[in-house]
N, C-alpha and C positions, 0 to 999 in steps of 0.2 A: 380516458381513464379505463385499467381494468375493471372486468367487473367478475373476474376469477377471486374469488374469499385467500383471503394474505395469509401464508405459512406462519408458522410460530417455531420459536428456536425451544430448544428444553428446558429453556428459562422465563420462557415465556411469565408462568404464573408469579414467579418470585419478581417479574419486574414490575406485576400489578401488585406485589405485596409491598414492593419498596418505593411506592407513589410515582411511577415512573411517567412522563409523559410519554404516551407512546404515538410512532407514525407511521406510514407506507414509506419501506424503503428494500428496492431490490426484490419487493413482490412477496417481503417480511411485514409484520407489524413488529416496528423495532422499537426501544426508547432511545426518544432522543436528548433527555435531561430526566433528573429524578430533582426531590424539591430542593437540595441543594443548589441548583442551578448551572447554565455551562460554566460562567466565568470562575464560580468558586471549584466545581468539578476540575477544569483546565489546572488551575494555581494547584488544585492539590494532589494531581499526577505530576505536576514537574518537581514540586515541596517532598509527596512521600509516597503514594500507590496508589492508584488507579484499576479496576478491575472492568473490562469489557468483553462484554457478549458480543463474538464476533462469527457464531454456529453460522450464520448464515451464509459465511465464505465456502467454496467448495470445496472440498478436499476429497483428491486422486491417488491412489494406488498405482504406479505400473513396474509388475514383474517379467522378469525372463533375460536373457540372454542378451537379446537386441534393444532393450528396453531405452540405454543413455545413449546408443548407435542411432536410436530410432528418431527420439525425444530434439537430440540436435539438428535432426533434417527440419523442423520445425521453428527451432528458435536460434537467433546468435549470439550464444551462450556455450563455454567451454561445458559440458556434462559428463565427457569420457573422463577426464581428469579430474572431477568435484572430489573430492575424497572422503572417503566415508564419512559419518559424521558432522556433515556441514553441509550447507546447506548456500545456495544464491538465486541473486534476482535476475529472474529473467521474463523474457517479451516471446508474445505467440508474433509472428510477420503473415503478411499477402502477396501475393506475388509484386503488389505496386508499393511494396515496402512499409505498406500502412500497420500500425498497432493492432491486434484483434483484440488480444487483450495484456495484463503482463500478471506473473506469477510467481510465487517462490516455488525454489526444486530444493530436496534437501535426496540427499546419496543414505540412505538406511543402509548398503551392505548387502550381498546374499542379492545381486539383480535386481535390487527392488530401489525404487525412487518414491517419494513421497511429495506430491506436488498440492501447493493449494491458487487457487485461484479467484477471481472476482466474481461476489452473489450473481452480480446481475448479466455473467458473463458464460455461466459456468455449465448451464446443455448446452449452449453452441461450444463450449471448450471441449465437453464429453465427446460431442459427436465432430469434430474436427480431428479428436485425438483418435477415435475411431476409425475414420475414414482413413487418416493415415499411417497407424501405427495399429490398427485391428490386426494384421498379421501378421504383430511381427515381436508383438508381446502381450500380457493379459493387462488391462483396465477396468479396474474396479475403482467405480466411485461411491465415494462413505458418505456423499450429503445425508443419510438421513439414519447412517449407524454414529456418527461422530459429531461431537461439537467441538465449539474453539472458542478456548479465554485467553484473552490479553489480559497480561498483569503488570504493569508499565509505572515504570517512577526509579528514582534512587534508592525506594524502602524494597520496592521488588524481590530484590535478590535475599535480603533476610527473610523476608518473609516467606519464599517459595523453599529456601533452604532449613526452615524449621521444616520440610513434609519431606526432604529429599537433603541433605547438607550436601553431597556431592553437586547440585546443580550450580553452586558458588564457585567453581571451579571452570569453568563451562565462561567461554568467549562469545565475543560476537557473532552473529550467523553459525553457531554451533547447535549440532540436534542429536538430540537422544532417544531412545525410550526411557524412559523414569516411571516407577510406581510412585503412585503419588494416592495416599489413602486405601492399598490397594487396588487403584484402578489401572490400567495398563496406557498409560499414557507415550505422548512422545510430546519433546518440548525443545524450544527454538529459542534461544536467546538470541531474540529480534522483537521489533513491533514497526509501530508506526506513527510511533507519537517524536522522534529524535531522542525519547529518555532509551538509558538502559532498559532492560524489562527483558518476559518471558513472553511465547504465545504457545498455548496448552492444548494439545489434541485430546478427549476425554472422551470414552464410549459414552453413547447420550444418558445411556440408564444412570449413568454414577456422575451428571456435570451438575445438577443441580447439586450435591451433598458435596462437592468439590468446592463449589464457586459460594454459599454459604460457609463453609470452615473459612477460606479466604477474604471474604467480607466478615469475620468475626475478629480478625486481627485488627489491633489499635490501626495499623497505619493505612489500610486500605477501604476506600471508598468504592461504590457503583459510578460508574461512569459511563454516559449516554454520547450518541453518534456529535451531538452537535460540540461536546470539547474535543471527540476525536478528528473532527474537521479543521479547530481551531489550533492544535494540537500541530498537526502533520502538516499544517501549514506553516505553521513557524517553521518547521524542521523543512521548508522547501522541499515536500515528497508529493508526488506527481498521484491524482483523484484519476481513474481509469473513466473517461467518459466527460470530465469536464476536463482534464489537464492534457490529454489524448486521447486517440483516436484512431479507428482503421483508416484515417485519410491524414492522418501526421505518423511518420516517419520516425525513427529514434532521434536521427541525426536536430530536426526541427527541435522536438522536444525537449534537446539538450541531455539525452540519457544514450552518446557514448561511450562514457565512461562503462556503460552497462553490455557494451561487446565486448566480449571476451577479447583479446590481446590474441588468441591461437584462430580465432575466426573471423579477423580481419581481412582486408586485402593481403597482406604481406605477413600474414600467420600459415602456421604450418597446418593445420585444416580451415582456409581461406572460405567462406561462403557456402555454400552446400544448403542455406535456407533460404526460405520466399522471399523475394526481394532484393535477395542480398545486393544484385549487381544496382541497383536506382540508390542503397546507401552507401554503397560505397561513393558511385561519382558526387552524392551530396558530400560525402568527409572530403574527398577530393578537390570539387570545385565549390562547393558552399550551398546555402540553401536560401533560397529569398528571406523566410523569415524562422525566428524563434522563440521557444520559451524564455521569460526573461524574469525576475522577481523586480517586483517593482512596490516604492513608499511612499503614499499617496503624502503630499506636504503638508496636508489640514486634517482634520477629525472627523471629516466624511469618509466612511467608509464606502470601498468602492468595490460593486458584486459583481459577481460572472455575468458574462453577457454585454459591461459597459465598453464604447466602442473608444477608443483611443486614438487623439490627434498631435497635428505635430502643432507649431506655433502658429502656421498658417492656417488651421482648420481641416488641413487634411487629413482624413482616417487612414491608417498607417498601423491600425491594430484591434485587439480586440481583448477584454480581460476572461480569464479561460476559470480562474477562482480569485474571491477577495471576501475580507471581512477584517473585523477587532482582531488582534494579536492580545490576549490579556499579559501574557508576559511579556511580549514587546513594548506594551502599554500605547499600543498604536494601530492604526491601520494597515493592513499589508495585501498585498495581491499578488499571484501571476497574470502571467498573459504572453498571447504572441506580439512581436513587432516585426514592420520589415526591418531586416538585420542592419540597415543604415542608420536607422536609431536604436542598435541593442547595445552599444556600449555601454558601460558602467558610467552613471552618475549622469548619461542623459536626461535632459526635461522632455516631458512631454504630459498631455492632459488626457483626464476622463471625462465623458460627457454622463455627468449625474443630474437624471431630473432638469436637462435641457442648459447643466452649467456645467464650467470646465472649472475642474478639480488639476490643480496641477500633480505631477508625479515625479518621481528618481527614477529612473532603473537601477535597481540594486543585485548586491550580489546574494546568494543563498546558499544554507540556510540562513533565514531572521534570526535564527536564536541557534545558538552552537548548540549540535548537538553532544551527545554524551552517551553515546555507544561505550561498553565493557571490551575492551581489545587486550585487557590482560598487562 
């Protein structure tokens, strides 16, 4: 355990005002439930608004010239062609193809990129992007001029359009600057939960008078870490650290979908980042095993870590996150398998508490999502 005293986000005090349990997370004292509880929190981000303190994510600056010339020797992700005002997901690689971390990029316009990254990921991403791209544009990191709200649900978009009506206009993975209360914001309609919703860059001084206006509307609640777990699992969205790894690969993962098309093998800027050539021969030849979503058959929930067998007892896998689905009204997990059991609707068990839980391999997400595509 550390024994370095845990940062506080700018909201810090209004989560002990609003009964919040709080924990150690990512080297924050975060909350992880207020008295509401996760299950009712979860039901009522997907019902009507949800509001998450999510300051602890890191959020990067990089200006100049070379900056998406720069940015792409790092990640396999299209950047020279992002187009202003939008913004996607992308993965830091290692030279042996492994995850360092993944991150969103959004194109501000004017040289400049806007990138946020994982709490618990985000000095080694500072000084990675340092090491690599120090010369060749400026980084400047906001951890501690900037915070970030998620505003997630189907009430979302009314709600954040009563402080901004233009932002009802605004698509998926779209990003702006928007005043909001006059504060100099930039805003992403994106999250992490599978609902529509926004996530709000806000100078620290003005998040607290921001995120209170926000929690004053009928349809928006405080919402703690543990429905956003509950949350982005339904929506089959991959936990940086339990779902991957600098020793899992995209390809493993199941996040090719997430290489760009032009930085392929057979794209017109082919590879140019760490690893590239160990993922490619994985798309090419396959990879022993993968992320899979998997439904456990009974009402034991089955947690990260449980190890996974086939009918003969052989371990053949491992579960990488699991828990309650409230809106699936069931159990659900990921996990890797070897890829001879990752077809759809395979059986195979979890060993819970020295018993075997049987499973599906299912397909993802648990619960459709419901992204704004206009």
């Amino acid at each position: 355990m550390s024994t370095e005293p845990l940062l506080k986000t700018p909201l810090h005090a209004l989560h002990l005002e609003l009964g919040a349990r709080m924990v150690p997370f990512a080297g924050y004292d975060m909350p992880v439930q207020y008295p509401l509880g996760v299950l009712k929190e979860h039901l009522h981000t997907r019902e009507h608004a949800g509001l998450f303190d999510v300051s602890h994510m890191g959020q990067i600056r990089l200006r100049g010239a070379q900056a998406a010339q720069g940015l792409e020797t790092l990640v396999p992700v299209d950047i020279l062609d992002l187009p202003v005002g939008m913004q996607r997901y992308a993965m830091f690689t290692n030279e042996q193809g492994g995850i360092l971390d993944d991150l969103m990029v959004a194109n501000l316009g004017n040289d400049t990129l806007f990138l946020v990254v994982n709490a618990a990921c985000k000095e080694q991403d500072l000084a990675h992007l340092r090491q690599h791209l120090g010369d060749r544009c400026e980084i400047e990191p906001l951890f501690e001029s900037r915070a970030l709200l998620a505003l997630q649900g189907p009430d979302a978009v009314n709600v954040l359009a009563r402080l901004a009506p233009d932002v009802a206009k605004m698509t998926f993975m779209q990003f702006a600057p928007v005043k909001l209360m006059g504060a100099d914001c930039y805003v992403s309609r994106s999250g992490y939960t599978g609902e529509d919703g926004f996530e709000i860059s806000v100078p620290r001084e003005q998040a607290e008078a921001l995120a209170r206006h926000l929690l004053d509307q009928p349809e928006v609640k405080a919402i703690g870490l543990g429905a956003r777990d509950s949350l982005r699992l339904e929506a089959g969205l991959c936990l940086y650290g339990h779902d991957m790894n600098e020793a899992t690969t995209p390809i493993e993962a199941s996040l090719l979908w997430a290489i760009s098309k032009a930085r392929r093998a057979d794209g017109p800027r082919a590879g140019g980042f760490p690893g590239a050539e160990t993922i490619f021969a994985q798309q090419q030849g396959g990879v022993a095993r993968k992320r899979v979503g998997l439904l456990p058959q009974e009402r034991t929930p089955v947690r990260e870590g449980a190890e996974i067998v086939d009918a003969e007892g052989t371990v053949i896998g491992q579960v990488c996150s699991g828990g309650f689905g409230p809106t699936l009204g069931a159990p659900l997990a990921m996990g890797y398998l070897d890829v001879e059991h990752a077809p759809m609707d395979t059986e195979v068990w979890a060993i819970v508490r020295a018993k075997r839980v049987a499973m599906k391999v299912s397909k993802m997400p648990f619960v459709p999502q419901r992204y704004y595509r206009g």
